[in-house]
C-alpha positions as CSV (number, residue, x, y, z in Angstrom):
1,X,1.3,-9.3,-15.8
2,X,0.8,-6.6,-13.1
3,X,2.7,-3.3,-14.1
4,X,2.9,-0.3,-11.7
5,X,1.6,3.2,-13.1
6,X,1.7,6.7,-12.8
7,X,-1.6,8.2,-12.4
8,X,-2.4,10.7,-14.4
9,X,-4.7,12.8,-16.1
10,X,-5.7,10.0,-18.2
11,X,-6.1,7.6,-15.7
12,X,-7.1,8.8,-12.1
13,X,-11.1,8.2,-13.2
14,X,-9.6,4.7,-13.7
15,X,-9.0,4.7,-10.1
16,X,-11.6,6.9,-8.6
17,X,-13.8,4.1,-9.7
18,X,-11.9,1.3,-7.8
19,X,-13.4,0.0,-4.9
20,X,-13.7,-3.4,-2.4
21,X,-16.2,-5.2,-1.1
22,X,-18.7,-3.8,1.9
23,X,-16.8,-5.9,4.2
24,X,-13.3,-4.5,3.3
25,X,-14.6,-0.7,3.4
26,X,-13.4,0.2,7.2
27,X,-10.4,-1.3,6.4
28,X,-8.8,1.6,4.0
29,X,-10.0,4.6,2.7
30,X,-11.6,5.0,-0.8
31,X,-9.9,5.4,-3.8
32,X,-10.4,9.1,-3.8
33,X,-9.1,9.0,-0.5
34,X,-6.3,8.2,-1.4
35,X,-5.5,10.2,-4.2
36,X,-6.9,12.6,-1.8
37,X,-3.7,11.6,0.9
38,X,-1.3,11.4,-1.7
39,X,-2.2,15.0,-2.4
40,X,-2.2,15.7,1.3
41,X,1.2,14.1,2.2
42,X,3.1,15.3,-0.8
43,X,5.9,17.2,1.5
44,X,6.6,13.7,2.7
45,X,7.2,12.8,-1.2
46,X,3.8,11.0,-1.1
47,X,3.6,8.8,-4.2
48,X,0.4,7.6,-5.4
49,X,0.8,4.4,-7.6
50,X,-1.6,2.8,-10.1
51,X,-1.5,-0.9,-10.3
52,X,-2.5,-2.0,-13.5
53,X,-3.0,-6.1,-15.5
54,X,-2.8,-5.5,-19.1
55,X,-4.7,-2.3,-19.8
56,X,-6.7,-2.4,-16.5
57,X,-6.2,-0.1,-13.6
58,X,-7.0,-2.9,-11.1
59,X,-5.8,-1.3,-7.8
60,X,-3.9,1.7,-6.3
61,X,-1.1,2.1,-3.3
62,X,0.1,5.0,-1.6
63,X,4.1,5.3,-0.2
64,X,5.3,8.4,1.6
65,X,8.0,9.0,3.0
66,X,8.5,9.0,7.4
67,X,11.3,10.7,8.5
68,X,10.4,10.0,11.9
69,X,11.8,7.0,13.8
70,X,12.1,4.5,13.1
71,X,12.5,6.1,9.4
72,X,10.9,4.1,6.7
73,X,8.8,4.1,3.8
74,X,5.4,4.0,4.6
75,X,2.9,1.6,2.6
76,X,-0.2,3.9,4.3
77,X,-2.6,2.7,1.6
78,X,-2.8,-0.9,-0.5
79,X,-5.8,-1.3,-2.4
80,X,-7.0,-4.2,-5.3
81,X,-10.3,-3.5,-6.8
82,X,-13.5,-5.9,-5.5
83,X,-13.5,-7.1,-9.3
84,X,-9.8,-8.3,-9.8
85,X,-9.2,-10.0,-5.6
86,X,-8.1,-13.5,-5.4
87,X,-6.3,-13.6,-8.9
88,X,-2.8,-12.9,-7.0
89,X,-2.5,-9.6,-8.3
90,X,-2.3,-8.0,-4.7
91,X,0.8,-10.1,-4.3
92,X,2.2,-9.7,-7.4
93,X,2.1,-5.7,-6.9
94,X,3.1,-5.4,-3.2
95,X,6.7,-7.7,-4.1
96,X,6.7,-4.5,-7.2
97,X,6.5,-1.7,-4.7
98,X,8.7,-3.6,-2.4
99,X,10.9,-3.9,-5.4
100,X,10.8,-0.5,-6.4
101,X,11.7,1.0,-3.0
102,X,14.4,-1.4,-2.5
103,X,16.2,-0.3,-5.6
104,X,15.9,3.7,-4.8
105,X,16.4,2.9,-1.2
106,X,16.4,6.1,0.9
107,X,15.2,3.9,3.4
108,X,16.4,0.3,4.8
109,X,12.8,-0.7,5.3
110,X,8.9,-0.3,4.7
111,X,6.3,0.3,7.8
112,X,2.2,-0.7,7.0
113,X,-0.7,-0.4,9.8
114,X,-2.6,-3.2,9.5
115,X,-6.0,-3.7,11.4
116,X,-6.1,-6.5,13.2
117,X,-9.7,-7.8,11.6
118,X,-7.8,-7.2,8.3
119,X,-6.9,-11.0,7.8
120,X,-6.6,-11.6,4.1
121,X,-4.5,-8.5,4.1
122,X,-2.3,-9.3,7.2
123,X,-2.1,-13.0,5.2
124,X,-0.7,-11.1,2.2
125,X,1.5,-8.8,3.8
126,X,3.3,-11.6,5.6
127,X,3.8,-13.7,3.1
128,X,6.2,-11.0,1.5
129,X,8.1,-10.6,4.2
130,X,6.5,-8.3,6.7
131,X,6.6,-8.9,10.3
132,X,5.1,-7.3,13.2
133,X,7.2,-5.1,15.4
134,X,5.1,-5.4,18.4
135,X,4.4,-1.6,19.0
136,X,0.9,-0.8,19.5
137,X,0.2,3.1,18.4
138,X,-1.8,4.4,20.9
139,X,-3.7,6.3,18.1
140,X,-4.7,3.0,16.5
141,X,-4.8,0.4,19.0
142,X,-6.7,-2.2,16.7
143,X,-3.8,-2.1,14.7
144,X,-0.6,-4.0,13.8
145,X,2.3,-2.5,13.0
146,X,4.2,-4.4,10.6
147,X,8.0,-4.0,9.1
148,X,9.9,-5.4,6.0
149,X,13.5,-4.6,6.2
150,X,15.4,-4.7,2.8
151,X,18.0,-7.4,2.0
152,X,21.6,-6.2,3.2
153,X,19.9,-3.1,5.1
């Protein structure tokens, strides 16, 4: 059962030491890179959550808010540890954020960049619900852009 957690003082080492296999690694930042962003982005109520199975801290996400347009939540970072991939947990915990910010909804939807080389993750993001909006950021042209928009938004 995947639980999301705060991170803490008695967990972040959990997730400094989370990482993904060498052929994942240009496709997000490290774990401490993105506590590192969380701390970065905290004006934009940056929230770094812990994704835990049991007592295991088996992966880590980062939301901030973007105020700009379109105005969204943004899933900038979505990370499950080399060690715990292919057991569904990456699903399991995306539906729980999506969950999450659907119930607080400040925002009618959630934003994620995706690289384009990033199949397994594109896979996963689009079975929950995310489609692709077609814009192509000129900072980040190897990228999709992808949207989930909220039931009733």
């Amino acid at each position: 059962m995947i639980r999301l957690v705060d991170i803490n003082e008695e967990n972040w080492l959990c997730v400094r030491s989370l990482s993904v296999d060498d052929g994942q690694e240009g496709f997000l930042d490290s774990a401490v890179g993105i506590l590192a962003r969380g701390y970065v982005y905290r004006a934009c109520r940056a929230r770094v959550i812990g994704i835990a199975a049991d007592d295991a801290i088996v992966g880590v996400a980062l939301v901030r808010d973007l105020d700009e347009e379109p105005a969204c939540y943004d899933l900038q970072q979505f990370m499950i540890d080399r060690r715990w991939q292919g057991k569904g947990f990456g699903t399991e915990a995306l539906r729980r954020i999506l969950s999450e910010l659907e119930a607080e909804r400040k925002y009618p939807c959630v934003e994620v960049c995706v690289k384009r080389a990033d199949t397994v993750a594109l896979h996963v993001y689009e079975k929950a619900g995310f489609v692709d909006t077609g814009y192509v950021d000129e900072d980040a042209p190897d990228c999709r852009n992808l949207m989930y928009h909220f039931r009733n938004a």
